[in-house]
LUMKOL-329132 format. One line per 3 residues: number of its first residue (from 1); their letters; for each residue x, y, z of N, C-alpha, C. Coordinates in steps of 0.05 Angstrom, whole numbers, plus 5000, padded with zeros to 4 digits. Each point is the difference from the previous one (the first is absolute). Layout:
REM residues N
NUM) a) X Y Z X Y Z X Y Z ~ ...
This chain:
REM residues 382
1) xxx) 2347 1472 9375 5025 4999 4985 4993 4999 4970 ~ 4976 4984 4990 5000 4989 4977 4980 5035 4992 ~ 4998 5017 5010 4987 5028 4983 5027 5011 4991
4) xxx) 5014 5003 5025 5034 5017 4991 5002 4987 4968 ~ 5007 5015 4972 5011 4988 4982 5034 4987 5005 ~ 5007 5020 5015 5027 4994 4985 5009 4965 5035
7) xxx) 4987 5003 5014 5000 4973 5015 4987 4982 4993 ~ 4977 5001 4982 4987 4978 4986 5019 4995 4976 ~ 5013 5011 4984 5015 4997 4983 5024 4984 5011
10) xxx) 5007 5010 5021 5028 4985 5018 4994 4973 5001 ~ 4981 4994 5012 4989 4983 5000 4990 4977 4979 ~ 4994 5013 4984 4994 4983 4976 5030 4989 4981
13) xxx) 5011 5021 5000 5031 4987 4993 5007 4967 5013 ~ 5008 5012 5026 4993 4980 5017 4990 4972 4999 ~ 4984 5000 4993 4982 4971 5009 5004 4996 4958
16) xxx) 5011 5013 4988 5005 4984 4965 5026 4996 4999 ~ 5016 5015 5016 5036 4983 4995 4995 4981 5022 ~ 4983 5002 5027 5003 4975 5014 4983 4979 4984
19) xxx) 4982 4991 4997 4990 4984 4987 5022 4982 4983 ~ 5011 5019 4989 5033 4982 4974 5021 4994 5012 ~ 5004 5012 5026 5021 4991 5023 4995 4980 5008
22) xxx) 4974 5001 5015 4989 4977 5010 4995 4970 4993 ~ 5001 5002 4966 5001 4977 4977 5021 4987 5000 ~ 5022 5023 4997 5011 4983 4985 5032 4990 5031
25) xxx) 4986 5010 5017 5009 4987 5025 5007 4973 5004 ~ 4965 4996 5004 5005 4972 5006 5001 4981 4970 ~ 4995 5009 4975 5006 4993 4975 5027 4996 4992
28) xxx) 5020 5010 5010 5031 4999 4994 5007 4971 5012 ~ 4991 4994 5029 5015 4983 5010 4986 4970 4989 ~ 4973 5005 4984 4991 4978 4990 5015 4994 4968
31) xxx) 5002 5026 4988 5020 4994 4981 5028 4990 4995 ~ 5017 5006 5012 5027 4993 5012 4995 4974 5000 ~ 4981 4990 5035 4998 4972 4988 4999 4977 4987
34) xxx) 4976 5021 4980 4994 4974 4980 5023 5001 4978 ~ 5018 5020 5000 5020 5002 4981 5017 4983 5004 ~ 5011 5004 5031 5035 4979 5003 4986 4985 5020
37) xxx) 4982 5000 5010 4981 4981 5013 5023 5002 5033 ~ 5017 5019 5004 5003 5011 5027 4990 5009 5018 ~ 4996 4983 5028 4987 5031 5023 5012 5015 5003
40) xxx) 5031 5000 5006 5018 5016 5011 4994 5026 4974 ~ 5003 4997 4973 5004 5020 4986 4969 5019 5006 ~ 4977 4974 5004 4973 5021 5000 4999 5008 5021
43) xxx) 5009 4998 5018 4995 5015 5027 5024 5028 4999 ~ 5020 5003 4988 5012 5024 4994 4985 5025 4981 ~ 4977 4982 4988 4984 5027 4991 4991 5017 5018
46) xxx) 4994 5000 5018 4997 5012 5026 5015 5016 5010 ~ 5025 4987 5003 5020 5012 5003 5010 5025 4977 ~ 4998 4992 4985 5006 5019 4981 4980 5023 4999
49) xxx) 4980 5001 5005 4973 5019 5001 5015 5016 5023 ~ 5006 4986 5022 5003 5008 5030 5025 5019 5006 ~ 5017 4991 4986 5024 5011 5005 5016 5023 5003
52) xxx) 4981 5015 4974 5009 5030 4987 4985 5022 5032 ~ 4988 4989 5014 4994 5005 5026 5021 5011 5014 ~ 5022 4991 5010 5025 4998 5011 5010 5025 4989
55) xxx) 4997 5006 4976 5011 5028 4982 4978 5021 5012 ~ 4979 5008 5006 4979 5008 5000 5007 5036 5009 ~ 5018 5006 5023 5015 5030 4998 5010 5006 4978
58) xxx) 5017 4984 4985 5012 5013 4983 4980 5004 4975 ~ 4983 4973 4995 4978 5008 4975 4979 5026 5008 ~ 4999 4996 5025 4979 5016 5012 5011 5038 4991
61) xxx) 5023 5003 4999 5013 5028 4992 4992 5004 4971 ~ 5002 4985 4989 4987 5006 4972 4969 5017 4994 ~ 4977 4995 5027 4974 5011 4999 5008 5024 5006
64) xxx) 5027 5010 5011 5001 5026 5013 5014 5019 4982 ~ 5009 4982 4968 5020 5019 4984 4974 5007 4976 ~ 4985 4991 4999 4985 4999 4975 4970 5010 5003
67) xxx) 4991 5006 4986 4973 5007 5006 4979 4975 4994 ~ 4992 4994 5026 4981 4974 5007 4982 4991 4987 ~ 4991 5017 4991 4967 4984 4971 5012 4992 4981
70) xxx) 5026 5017 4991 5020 4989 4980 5013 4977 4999 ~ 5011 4995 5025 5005 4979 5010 4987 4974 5000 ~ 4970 5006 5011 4990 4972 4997 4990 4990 4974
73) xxx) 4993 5027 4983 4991 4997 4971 5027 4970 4992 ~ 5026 5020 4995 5014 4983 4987 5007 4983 5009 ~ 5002 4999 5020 5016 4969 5025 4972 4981 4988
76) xxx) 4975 5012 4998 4986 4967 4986 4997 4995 4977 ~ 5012 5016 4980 5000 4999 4970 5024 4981 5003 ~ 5025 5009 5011 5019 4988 4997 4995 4972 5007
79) xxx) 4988 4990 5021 4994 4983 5011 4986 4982 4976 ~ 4981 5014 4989 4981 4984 4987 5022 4996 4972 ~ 5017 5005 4994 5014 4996 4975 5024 4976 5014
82) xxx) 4998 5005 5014 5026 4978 5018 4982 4974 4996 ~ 4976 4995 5005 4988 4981 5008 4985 4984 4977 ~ 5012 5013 4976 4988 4990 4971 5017 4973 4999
85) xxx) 5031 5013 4992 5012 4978 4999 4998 4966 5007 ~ 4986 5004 5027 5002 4974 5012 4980 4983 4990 ~ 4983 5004 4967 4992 4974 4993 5030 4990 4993
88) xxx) 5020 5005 4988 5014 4989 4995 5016 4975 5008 ~ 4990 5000 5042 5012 4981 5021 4980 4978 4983 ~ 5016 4978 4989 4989 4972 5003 5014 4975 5004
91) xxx) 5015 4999 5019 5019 4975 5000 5018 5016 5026 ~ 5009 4972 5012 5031 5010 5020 5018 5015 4987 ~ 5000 5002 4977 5025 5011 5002 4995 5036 4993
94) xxx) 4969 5014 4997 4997 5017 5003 4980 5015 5020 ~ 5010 4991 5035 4979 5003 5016 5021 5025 5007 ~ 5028 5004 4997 5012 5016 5010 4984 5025 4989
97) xxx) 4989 5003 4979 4988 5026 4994 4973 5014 5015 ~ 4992 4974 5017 4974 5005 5007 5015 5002 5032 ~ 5018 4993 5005 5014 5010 5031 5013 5031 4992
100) xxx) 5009 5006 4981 5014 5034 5001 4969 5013 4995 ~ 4977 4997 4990 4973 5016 5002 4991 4999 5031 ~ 4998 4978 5009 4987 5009 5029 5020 5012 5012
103) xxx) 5022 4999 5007 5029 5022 5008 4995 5028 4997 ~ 4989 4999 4980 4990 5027 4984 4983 5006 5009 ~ 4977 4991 5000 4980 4999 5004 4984 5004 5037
106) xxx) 5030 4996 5013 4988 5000 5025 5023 5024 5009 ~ 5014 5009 4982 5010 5031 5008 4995 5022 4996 ~ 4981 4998 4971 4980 5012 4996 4979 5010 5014
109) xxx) 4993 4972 5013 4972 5001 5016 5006 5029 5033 ~ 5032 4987 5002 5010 5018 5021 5002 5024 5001 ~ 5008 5005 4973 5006 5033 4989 4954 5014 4990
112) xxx) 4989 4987 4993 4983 5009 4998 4973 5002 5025 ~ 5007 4980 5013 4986 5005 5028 5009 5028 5016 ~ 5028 5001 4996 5005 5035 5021 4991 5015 4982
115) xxx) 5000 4996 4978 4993 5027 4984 4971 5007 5003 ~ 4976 4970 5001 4973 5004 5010 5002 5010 5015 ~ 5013 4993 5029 4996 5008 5030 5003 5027 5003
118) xxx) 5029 5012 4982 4997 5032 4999 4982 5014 4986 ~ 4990 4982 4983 4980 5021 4988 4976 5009 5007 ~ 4996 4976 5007 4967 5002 5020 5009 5021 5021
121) xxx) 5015 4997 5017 5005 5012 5022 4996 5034 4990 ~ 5016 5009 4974 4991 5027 4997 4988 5008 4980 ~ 4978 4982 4999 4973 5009 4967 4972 4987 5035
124) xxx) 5002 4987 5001 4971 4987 5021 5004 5014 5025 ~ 4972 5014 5008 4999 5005 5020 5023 4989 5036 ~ 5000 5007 5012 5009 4984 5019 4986 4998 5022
127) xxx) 4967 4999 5006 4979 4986 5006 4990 4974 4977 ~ 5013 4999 4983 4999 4976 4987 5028 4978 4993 ~ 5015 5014 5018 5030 4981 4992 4980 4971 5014
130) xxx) 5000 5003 5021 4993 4965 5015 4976 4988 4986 ~ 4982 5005 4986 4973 4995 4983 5023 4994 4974 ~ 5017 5009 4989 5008 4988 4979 5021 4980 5014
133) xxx) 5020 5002 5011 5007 4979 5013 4988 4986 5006 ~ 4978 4991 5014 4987 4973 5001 4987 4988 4984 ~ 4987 5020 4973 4989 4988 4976 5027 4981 4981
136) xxx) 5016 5011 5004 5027 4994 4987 5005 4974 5009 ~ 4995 4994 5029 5000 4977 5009 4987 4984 4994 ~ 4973 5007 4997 4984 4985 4996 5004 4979 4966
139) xxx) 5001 5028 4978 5002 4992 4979 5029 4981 4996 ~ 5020 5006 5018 5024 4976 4991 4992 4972 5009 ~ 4991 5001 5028 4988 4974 5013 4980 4987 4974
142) xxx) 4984 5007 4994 4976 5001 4977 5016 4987 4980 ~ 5023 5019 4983 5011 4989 4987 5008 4972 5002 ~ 5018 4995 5022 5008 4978 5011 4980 4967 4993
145) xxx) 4975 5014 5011 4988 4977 5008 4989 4985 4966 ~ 4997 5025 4982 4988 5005 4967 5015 4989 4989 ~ 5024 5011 4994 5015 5000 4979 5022 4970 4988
148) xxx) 5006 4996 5027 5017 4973 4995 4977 4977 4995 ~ 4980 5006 5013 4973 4978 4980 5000 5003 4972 ~ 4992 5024 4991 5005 5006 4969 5024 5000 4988
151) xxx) 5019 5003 5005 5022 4997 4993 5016 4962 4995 ~ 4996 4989 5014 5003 4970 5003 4975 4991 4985 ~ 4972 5003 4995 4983 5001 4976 5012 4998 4973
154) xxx) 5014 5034 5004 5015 5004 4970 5015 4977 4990 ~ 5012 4993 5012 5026 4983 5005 4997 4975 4992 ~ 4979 4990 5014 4987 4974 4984 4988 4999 4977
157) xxx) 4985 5032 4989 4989 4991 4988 5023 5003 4965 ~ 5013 5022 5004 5013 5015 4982 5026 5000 5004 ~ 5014 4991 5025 5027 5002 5001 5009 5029 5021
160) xxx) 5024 4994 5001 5019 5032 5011 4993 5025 4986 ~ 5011 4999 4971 5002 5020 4992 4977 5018 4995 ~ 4975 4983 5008 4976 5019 4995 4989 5005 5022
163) xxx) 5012 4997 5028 5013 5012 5031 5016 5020 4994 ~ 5018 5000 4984 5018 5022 4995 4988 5025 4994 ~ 4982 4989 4971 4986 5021 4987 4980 5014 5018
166) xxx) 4985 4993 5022 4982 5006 5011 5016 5024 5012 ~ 5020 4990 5019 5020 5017 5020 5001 5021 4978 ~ 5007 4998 4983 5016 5027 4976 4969 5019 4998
169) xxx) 4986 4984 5000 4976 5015 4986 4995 5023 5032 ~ 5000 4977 5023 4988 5028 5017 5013 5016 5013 ~ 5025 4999 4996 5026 5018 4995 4996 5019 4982
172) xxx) 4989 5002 4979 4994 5026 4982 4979 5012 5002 ~ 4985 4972 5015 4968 5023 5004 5005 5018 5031 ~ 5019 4997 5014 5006 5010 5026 5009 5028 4999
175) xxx) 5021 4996 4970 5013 5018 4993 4974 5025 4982 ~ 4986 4992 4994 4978 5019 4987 4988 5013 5027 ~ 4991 4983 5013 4985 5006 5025 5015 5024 5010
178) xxx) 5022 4996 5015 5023 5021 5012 5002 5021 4975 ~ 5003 4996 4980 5001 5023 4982 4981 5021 4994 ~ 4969 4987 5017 4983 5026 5000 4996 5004 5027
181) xxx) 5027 4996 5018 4988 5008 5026 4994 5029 5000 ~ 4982 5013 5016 4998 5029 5000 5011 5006 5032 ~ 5010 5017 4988 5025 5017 5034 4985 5018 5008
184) xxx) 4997 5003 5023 4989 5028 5022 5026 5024 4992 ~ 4996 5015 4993 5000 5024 4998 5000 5025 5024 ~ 4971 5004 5011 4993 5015 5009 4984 4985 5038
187) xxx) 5005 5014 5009 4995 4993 5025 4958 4992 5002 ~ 5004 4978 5014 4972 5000 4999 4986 5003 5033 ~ 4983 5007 5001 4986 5014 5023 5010 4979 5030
190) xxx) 5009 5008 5018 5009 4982 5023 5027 4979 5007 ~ 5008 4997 4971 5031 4980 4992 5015 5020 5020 ~ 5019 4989 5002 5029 5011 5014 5020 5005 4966
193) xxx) 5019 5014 5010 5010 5017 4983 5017 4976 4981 ~ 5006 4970 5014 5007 4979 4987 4984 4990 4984 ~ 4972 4999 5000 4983 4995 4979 5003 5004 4974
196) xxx) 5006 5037 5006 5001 5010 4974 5036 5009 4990 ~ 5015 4978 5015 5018 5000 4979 5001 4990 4974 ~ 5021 5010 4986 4999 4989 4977 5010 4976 4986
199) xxx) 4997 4981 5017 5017 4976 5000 5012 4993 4971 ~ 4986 4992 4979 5023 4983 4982 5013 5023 4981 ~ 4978 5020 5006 5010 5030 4981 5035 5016 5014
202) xxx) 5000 4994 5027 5024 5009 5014 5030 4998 4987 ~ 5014 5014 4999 5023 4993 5000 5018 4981 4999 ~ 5013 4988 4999 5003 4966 5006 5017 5012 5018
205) xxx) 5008 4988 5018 5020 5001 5026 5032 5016 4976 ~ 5017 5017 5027 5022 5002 4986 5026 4976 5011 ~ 5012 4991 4975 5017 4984 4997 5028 5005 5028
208) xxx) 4997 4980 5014 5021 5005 5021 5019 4974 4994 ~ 5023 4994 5026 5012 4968 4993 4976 4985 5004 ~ 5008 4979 4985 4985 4972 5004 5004 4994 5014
211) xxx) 5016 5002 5019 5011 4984 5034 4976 5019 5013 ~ 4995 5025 5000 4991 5018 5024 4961 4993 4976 ~ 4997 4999 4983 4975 4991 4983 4985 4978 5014
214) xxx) 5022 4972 5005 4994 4977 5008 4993 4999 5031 ~ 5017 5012 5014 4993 4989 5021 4973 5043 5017 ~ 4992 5012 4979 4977 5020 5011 4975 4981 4996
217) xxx) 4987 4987 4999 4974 4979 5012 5012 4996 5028 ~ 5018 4983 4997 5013 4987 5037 5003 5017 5012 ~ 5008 5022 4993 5010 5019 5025 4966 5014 4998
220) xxx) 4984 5002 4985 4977 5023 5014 4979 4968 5009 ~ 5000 4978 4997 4988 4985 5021 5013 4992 5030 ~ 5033 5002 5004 5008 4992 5022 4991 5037 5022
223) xxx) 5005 5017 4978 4995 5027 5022 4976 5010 5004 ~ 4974 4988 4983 4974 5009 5012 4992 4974 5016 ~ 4979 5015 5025 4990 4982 5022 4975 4997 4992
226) xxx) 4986 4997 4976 4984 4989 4990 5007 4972 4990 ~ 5021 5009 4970 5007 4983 4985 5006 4973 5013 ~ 5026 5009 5011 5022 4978 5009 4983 4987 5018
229) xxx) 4981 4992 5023 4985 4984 5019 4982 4974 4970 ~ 4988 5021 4984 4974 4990 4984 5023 4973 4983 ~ 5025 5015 4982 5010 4986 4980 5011 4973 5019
232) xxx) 5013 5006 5020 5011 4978 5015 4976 4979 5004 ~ 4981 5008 5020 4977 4982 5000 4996 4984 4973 ~ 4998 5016 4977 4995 4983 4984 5015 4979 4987
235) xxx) 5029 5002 4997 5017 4991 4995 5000 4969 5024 ~ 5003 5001 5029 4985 4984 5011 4984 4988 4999 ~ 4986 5011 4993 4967 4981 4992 5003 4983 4981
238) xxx) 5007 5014 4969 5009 4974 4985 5019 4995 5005 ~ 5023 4999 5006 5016 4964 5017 4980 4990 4994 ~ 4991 5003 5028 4978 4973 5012 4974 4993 4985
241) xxx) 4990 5012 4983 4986 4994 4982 5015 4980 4977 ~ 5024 5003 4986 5017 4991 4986 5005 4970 5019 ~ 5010 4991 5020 5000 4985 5018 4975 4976 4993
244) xxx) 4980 5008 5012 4967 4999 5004 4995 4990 4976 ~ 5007 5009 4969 4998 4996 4973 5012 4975 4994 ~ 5023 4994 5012 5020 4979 4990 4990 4981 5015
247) xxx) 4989 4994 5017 4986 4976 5020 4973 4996 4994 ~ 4985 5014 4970 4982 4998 5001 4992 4966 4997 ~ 5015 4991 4976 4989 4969 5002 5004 4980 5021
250) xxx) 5020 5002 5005 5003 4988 5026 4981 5001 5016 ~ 4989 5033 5008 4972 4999 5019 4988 4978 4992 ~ 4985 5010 4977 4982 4979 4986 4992 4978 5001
253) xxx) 5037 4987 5001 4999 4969 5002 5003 4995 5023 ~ 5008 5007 5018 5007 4993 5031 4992 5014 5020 ~ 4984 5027 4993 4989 5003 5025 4963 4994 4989
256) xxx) 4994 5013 4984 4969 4998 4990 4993 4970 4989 ~ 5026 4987 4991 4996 4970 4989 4979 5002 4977 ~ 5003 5022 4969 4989 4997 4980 5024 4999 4978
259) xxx) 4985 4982 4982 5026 5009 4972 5008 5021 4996 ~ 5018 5000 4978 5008 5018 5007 4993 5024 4980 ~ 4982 4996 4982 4975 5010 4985 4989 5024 5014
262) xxx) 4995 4998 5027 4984 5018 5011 5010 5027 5015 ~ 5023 4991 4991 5026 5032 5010 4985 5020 4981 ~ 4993 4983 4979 4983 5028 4973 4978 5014 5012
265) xxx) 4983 4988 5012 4980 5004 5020 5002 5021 5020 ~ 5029 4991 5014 5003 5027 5019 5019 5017 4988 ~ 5002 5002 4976 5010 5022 4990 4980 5015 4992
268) xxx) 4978 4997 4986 4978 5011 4994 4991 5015 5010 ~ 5002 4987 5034 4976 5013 5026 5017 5016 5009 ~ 5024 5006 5006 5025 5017 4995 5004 5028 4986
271) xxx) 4987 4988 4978 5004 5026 4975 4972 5014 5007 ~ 4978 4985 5007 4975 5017 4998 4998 5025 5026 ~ 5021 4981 5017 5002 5019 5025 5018 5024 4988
274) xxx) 5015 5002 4984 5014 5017 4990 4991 5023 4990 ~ 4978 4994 4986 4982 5006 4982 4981 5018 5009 ~ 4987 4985 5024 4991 5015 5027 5004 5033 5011
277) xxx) 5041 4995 5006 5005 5012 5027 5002 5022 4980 ~ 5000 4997 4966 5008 5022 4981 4975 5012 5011 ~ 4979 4991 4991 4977 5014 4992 4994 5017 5032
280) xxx) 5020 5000 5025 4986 5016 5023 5015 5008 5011 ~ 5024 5005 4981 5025 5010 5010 5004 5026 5011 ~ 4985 5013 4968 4999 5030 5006 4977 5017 5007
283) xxx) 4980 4985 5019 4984 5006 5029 5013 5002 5017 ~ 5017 4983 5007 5015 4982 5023 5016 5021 4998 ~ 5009 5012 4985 5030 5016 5002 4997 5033 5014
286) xxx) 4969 5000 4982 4989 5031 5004 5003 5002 5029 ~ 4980 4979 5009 4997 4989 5035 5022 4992 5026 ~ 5018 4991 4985 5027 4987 5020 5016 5011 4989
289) xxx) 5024 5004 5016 5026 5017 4993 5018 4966 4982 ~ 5008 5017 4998 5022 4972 4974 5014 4978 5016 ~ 5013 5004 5034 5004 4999 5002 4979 4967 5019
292) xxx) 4979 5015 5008 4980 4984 5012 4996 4979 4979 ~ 4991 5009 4971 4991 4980 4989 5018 4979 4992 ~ 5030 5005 4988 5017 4985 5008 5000 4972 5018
295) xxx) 4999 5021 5022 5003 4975 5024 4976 4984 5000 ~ 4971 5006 4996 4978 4989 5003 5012 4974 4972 ~ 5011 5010 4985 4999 4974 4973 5015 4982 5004
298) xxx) 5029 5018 5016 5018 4969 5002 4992 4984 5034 ~ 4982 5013 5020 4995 4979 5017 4980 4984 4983 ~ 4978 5006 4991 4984 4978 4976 5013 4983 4983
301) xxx) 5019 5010 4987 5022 4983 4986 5013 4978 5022 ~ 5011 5008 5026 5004 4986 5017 4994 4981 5012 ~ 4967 5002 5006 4977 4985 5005 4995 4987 4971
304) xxx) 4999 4999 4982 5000 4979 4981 5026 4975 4999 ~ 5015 5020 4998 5026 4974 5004 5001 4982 5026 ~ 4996 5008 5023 4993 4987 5033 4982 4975 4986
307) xxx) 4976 5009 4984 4989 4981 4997 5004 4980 4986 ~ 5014 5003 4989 5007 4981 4979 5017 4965 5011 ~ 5004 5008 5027 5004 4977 5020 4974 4981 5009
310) xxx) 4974 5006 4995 4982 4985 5006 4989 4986 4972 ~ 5011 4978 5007 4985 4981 4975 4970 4999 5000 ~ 4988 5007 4977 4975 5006 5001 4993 5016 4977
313) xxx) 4980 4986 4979 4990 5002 4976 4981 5028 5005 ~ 4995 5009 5024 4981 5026 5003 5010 5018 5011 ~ 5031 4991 4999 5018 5027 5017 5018 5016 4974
316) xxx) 5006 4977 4980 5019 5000 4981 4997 5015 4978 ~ 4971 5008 4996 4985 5024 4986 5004 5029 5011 ~ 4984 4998 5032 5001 5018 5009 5035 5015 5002
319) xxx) 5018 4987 5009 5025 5007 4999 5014 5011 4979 ~ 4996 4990 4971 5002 5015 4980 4989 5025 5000 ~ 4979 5005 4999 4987 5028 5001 5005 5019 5018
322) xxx) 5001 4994 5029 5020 5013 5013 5028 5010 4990 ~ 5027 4974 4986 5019 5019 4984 4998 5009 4981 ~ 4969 4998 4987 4997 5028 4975 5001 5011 5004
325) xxx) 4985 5003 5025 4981 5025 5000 5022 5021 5020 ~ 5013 4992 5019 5019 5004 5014 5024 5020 4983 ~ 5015 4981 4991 5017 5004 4990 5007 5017 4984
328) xxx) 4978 5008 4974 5014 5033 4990 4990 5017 5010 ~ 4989 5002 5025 4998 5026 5022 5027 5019 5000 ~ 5018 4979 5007 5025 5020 5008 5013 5009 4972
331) xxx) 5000 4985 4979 5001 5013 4968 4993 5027 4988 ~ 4974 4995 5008 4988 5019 4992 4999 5031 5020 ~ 4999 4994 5015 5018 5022 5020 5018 5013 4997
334) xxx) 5026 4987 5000 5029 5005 4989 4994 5012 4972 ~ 4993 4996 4986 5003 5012 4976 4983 5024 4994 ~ 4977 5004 5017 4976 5029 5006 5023 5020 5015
337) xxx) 5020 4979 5016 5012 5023 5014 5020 5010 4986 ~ 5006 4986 4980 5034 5007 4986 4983 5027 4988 ~ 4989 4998 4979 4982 5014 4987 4991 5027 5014
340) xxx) 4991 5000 5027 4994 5021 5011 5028 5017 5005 ~ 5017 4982 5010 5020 5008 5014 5026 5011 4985 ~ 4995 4995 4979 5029 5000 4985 5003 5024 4977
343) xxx) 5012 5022 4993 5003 5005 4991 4998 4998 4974 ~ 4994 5017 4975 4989 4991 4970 5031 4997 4991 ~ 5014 5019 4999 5034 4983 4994 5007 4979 5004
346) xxx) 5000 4988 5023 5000 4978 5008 4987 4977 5006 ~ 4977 5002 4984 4971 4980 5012 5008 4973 4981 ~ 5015 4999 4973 4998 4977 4990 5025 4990 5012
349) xxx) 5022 5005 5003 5019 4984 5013 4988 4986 5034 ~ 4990 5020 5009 4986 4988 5025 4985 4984 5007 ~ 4981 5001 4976 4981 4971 4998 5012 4987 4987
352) xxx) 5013 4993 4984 5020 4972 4983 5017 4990 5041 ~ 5015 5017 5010 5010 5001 5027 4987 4973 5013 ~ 4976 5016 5006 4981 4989 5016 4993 4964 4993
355) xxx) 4991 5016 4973 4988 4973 4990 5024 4973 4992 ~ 5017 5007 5003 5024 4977 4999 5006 4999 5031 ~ 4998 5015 5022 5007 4987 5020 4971 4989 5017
358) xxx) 4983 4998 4985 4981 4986 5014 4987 4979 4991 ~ 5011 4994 4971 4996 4975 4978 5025 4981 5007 ~ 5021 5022 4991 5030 4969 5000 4995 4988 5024
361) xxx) 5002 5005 5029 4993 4984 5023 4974 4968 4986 ~ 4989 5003 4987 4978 4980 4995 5010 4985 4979 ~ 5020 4995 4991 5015 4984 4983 5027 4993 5009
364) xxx) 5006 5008 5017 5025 4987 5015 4992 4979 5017 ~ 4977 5010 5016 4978 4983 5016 4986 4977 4985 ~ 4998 4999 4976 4984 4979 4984 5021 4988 4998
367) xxx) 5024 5003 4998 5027 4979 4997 5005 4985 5033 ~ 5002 5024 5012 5003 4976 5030 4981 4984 4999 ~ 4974 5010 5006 4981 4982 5003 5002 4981 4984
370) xxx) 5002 4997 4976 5000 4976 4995 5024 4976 5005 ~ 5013 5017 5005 5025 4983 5021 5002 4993 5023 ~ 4982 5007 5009 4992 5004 5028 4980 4970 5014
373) xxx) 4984 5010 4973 4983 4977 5000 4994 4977 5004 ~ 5033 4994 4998 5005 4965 4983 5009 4995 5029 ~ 5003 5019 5020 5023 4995 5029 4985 5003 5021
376) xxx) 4976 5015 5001 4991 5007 5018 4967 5001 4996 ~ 4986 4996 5026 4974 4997 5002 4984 5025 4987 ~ 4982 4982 4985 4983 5025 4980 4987 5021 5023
379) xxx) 4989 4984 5017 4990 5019 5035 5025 5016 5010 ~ 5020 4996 4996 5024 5029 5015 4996 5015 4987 ~ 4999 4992 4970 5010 5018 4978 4974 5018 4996
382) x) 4981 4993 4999 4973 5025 5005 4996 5004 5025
């Protein structure tokens, strides 16, 4: 993947707007706090990141009206100029500004993910859609595990706003990156004739209603027998991952009997499995139909959660890594298949589609669960 230019470039985008995502993530909800010294308000940073999700068809039509490199160019310029402002948050009574940026900021993220997803799909080979799909994985997991360390660093050492500034900065370097992507052109020896479309150079989709706009993702995942099996599975899966997430401390304290310190621990061993299933995804994919590997991730995913009923300091590792490593199997699937499957008119509404009905399930689920919690045995509930 990393010879292809224009998928090493995908790529590299990638892992410099995640990196500033990733910061200022878990950095918002520590700011907020220390401002009005609220949980309730810092735990809606999350929410606010999360939300613009729910919109994700209708942002997702936007990758299909515009020409895609264009798109992500300015969606992170814009971004990075949105995100100046917020040295300005210093006190309760101006956190509201730093809740309409992540709003922004996580609709953005929605609208520029379909626009990636279509673009790759018709500039990168498609013997390399699943090799960049799972590097993609890899580098967000990566992110994950990186960034909110350095970022909470920042934070102590320098404050918010120079969290802000970081986010802004690799928002424009993302936007440089994507600005020298180079497009396939010309057919290259063995690609399929999708290879060498012209993805962000295309046409932008022609303008139809927004009623019949919004709901073409849903209707070309409910009518292919690819799509519709993979997106459902996944959408399933996180539930119960989302579930699984919200009982994490609880495990901790009542079934493994450690502080509650060490949830960080099996988040870690979690993420590295993540990290992992990226880096052998797209072997695994060449080798198993989408459909196999799927299922191989969420019974592993399965078998991690089962275990999570045996109290035991040498199970409680192992069980994390299992739902790393497990769990974006069926992700990464679903989205190799949208990509194969979907039409270049229609590829960014279909992955925004996808990708909101297989995310929002994992935040509706992080709300029961934690409601759940307080009522019922942490052992039912995994």
């Amino acid at each position: 993947v990393l010879r292809d230019r224009t998928a090493g470039r995908c790529l590299a985008g990638v892992v410099v707007s995640g990196f500033g995502t990733s910061a200022m993530w878990l950095t918002a909800g520590i700011w907020v706090k220390s401002l009005t010294g609220s949980n309730s308000l810092a735990a809606l940073t999350v929410f606010a990141m999360w939300a613009p999700v729910l919109a994700g068809p209708a942002l997702g039509a936007l990758a299909d009206r515009m020409d895609r490199r264009v798109l992500l160019v300015r969606g992170n310029l814009v971004m990075a100029c949105l995100l100046v402002p917020l040295v300005l948050v210093d006190s309760g009574r101006t956190v509201w500004l730093l809740f309409a940026v992540l709003v922004l900021h996580g609709a953005s993220g929605v609208v520029l993910d379909a626009a990636e997803s279509a673009l790759v799909a018709g500039t990168v080979p498609t013997s390399l859609l699943a090799d960049f799909n799972g590097l993609r994985m890899t580098a967000n997991e990566g992110m994950k595990l990186v960034a909110p360390l350095a970022g909470a660093g920042l934070y102590v050492r320098f404050g918010g706003p120079a969290v802000a500034l970081l986010a802004a900065a690799t928002c424009a370097l993302a936007a440089m990156v994507f600005a020298k992507l180079p497009v396939r052109k010309t057919p290259a020896a063995g690609d399929s004739p999708r290879d060498s479309a012209p993805g962000p150079q295309s046409a932008p989709a022609p303008a139809g209603s927004w009623r019949d706009e919004l709901a073409a993702g849903l209707r070309r995942i409910r009518s292919s027998a690819v799509l519709r099996p993979l997106v459902t599975a996944g959408a399933t899966t996180m539930f119960l991952a989302g579930v699984n997430g919200a009982v994490t401390f609880a495990y901790v304290d009542e079934v493994v009997g450690r502080a509650p310190a060490y949830a960080g621990v099996l988040y870690a061993v979690q993420g590295a499995g993540s990290v992992a299933v990226g880096l052998l995804a797209g072997p695994l994919l060449r080798r198993l139909p989408e459909r196999v590997f799927a299922a191989g991730g969420i019974a592993l995913f399965a078998l991690g959660v089962g275990a999570r009923t045996v109290s035991s300091d040498t199970v409680a590792p192992a069980a994390s890594a299992a739902i790393g490593f497990g769990l974006p199997c069926v992700l990464v699937a679903a989205m190799t298949a949208v990509q194969r499957e979907t039409p270049d008119a229609e590829l960014g509404r279909t992955a925004a589609t996808a990708g909101s009905l297989m995310t929002a399930p994992n935040a509706v689920a992080l709300a029961l669960g934690a409601g759940l919690v307080a009522v019922v045995d942490v052992r039912v509930l995994t």
